[in-house]
C-alpha positions in Angstrom: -6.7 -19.9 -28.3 -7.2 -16.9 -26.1 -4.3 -13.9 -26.4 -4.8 -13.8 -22.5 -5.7 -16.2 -19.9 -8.3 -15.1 -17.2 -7.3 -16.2 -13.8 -9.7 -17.8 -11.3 -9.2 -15.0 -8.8 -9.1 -12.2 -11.3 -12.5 -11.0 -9.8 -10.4 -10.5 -6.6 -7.4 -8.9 -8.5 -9.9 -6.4 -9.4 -11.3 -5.4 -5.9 -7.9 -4.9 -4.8 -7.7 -1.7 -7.6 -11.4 -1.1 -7.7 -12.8 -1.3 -4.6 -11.4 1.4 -2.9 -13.7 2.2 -0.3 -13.1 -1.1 1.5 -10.2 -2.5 3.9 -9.0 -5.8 1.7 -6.7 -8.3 3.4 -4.4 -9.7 0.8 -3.4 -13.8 1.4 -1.6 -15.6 -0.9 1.5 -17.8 -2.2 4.7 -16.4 -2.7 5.0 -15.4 -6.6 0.9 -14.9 -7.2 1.6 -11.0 -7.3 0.6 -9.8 -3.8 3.3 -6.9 -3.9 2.4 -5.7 -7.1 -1.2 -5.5 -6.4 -0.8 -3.7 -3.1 1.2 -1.2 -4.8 -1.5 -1.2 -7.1 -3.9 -0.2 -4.6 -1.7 2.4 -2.8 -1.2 4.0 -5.8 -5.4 4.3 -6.7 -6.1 5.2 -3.4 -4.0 8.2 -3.2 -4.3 9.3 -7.3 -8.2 8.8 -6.7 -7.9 11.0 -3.1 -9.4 8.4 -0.8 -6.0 9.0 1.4 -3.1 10.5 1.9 0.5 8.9 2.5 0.2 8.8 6.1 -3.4 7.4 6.3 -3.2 3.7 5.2 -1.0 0.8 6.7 -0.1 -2.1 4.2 1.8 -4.7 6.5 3.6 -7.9 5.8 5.0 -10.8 8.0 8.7 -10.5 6.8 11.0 -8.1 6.7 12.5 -8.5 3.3 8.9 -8.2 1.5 8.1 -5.0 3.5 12.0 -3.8 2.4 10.6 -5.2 -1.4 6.9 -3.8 -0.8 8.5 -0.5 0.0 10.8 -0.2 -2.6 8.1 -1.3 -5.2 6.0 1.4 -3.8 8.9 4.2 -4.3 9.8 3.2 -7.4 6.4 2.8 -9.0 5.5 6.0 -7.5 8.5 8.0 -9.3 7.4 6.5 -12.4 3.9 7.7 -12.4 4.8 10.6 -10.9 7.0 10.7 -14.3 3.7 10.5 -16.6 1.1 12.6 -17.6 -1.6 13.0 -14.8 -4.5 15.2 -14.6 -3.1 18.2 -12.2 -4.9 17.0 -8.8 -3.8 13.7 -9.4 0.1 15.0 -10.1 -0.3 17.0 -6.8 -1.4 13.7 -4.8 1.2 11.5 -6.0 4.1 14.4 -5.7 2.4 15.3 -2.3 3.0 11.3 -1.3 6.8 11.3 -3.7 7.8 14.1 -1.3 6.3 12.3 2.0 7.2 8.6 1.6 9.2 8.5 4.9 5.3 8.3 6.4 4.1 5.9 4.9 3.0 2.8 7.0 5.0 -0.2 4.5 6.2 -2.6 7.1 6.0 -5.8 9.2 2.8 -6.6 11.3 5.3 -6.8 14.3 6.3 -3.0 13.3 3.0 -1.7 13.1 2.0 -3.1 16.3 5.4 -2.0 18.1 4.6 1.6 16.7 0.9 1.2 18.0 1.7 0.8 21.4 4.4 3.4 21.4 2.4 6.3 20.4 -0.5 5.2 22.5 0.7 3.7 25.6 -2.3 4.4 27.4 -5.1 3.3 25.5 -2.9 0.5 25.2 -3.5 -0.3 29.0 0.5 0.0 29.2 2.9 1.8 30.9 3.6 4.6 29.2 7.7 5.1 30.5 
């Protein structure tokens, strides 16, 4: 017997770590590891330099996981901030450490909200 089991989906798993230069939309049960993948990613795509804290939104549907999604997020990124990194990644993550408060981590329903207040007009909305 196998030491480890190879999931169905771990192909997919992988993409969401790997493939870095493509928007992935993340849909799954509750307990299948969705928040710890999407930390995953944040974490690649800002040791790897592909963006910076404020250039990536990672949205959920409730408010507790984006409460649990952020957390995750601030916690795993002390920790890594904690090991040994090549210099420019160290400066990324400490860059993002020091930055968190603009990170896009919410709900769909406060991404769109934020959308439409900081661009009213393109919006086709009354901007008052």
């Amino acid at each position: 017997m196998p030491d480890t089991v190879k999931l169905q989906d771990q192909p997919h798993r992988d993409a969401i770590l790997l493939d870095l230069e493509t928007s992935i939309l993340v849909e799954a049960g509750a307990g299948t590891g969705k928040t710890t993948s999407m930390v995953g990613r944040i974490l690649a795509l800002l040791r790897s330099g592909y963006c910076c804290i404020d250039q990536f939104a990672c949205m959920t549907f409730t408010t507790r996981a984006a409460g649990e999604l952020r957390e995750r997020f601030a916690d795993t990124l002390a920790e890594q901030v904690a090991q040994p990194l090549p210099d420019d990644e160290r400066a990324r993550l400490q860059h993002a450490r020091d930055n968190l408060e603009r990170a896009s981590i919410g709900t769909i329903h406060s991404f769109c909200s934020r959308l439409l207040r900081e661009r009213p007009v393109e919006a086709g909305i009354d901007p008052g």
